[in-house]
C-alpha positions in Angstrom: 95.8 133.3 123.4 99.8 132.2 123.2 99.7 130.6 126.7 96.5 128.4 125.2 98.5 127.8 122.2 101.7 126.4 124.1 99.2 124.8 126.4 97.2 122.8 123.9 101.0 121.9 122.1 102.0 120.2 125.6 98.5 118.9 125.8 99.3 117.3 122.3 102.8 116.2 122.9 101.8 114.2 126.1 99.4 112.2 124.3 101.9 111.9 121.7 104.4 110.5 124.4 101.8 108.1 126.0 100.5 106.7 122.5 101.2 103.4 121.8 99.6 100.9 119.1 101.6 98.6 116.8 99.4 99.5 114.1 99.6 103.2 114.2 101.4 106.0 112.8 100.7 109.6 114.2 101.6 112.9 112.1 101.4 115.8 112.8 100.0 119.4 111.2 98.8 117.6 108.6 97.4 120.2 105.4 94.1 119.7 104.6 92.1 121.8 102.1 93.1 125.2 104.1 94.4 124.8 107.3 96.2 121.7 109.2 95.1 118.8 111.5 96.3 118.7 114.9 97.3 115.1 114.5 96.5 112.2 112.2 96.6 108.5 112.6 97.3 105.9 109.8 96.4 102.6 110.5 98.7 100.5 108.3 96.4 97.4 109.1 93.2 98.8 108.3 94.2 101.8 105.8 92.3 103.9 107.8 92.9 107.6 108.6 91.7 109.5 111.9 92.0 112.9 112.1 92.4 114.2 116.0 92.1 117.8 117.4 93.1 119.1 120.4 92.0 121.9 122.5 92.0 123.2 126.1 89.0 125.2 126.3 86.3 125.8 124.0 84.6 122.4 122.8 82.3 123.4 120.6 84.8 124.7 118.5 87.5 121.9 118.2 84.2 119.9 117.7 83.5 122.6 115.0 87.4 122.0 113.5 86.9 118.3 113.3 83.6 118.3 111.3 85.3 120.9 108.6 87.3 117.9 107.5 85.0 115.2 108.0 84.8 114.2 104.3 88.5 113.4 104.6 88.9 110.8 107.2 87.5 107.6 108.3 87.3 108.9 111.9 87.3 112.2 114.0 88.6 112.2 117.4 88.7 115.3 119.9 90.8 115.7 122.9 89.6 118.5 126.0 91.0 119.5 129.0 88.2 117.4 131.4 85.6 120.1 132.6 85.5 120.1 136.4 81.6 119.9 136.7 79.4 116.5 135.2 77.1 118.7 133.8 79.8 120.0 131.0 81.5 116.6 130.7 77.4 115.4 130.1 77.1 118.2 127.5 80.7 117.5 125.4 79.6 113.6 125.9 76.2 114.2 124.1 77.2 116.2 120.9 80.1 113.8 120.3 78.2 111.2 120.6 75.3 112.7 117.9 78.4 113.2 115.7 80.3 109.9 115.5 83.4 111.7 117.3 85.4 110.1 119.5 86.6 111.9 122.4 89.3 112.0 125.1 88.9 114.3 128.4 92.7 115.1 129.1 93.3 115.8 133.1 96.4 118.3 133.5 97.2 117.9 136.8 97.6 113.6 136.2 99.2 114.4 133.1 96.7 111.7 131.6 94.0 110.7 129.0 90.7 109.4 129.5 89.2 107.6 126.4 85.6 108.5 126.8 84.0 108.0 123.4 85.3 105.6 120.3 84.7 107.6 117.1 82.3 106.0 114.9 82.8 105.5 110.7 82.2 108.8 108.8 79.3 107.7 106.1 80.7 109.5 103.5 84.4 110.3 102.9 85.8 111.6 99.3 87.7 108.7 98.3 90.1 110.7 96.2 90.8 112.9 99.0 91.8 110.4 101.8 93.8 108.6 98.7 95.8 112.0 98.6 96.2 112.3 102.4 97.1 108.4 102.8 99.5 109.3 100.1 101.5 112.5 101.8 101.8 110.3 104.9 103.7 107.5 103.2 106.1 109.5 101.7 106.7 111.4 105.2 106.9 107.7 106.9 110.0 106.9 104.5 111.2 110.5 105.1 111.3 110.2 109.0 109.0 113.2 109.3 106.0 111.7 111.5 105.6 112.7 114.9 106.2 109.6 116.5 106.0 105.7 115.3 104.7 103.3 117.7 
């Protein structure tokens, strides 16, 4: 279980490192009712929020971690390590597509992403709540604590 978590945190810190939008500010750990989100992306043009999680293995469960704070966000994004066979990449492709999520397959041995899927608008988000969350990540731009700004 450690060598997955320290996985997953490279995993996450080479997409951090090969982000780049004008528009964008990525956070990370972000508190949400109970637990945190991997990362989370402002989008000072739009005001939109996009909560991202990332996992090696197991899909169905970051998929799982992503809905439990659907309410929150504008957008859900997932990030896998790319199955080797079509037929799983086919199944992960499916279910995020029935959810809205968008996904990225992440190849290890390229070091790269693959944007498969654009996440789709969540139909209903608690207003108050991504207020709050919009909120915590402007005072954390001024205070320099963001992952990276790009």
């Amino acid at each position: 279980m450690r060598n997955e978590v320290k996985g997953e945190e490279k995993q996450r810190q080479m997409f951090l490192s090969l982000y780049n939008n004008d528009y964008e500010y990525l956070f990370c750990e972000i508190p949400v009712f109970a637990r945190s989100v991997d990362v989370v992306k402002y989008n000072v043009e739009t005001n939109s929020i996009t909560a991202i999680e990332f996992k090696l293995n197991d899909w169905k469960r970051v998929i799982k971690q992503a809905l439990d704070v659907r309410i929150s966000f504008d957008y859900l994004e997932i990030c896998v390590l790319k199955p080797k066979t079509e037929k799983t990449q086919r199944k992960i492709i499916d279910e995020c597509e029935r959810k809205g999520i968008g996904l990225y397959f992440y190849n290890e041995f390229q070091m790269t992403f693959e944007k498969i899927l654009e996440p789709l608008k969540m139909q209903e988000v608690w207003g108050t709540q991504k207020l709050s969350i919009i909120e915590y990540l402007k005072k954390n731009i001024f205070r320099g604590k963001k992952c990276l700004n790009y």
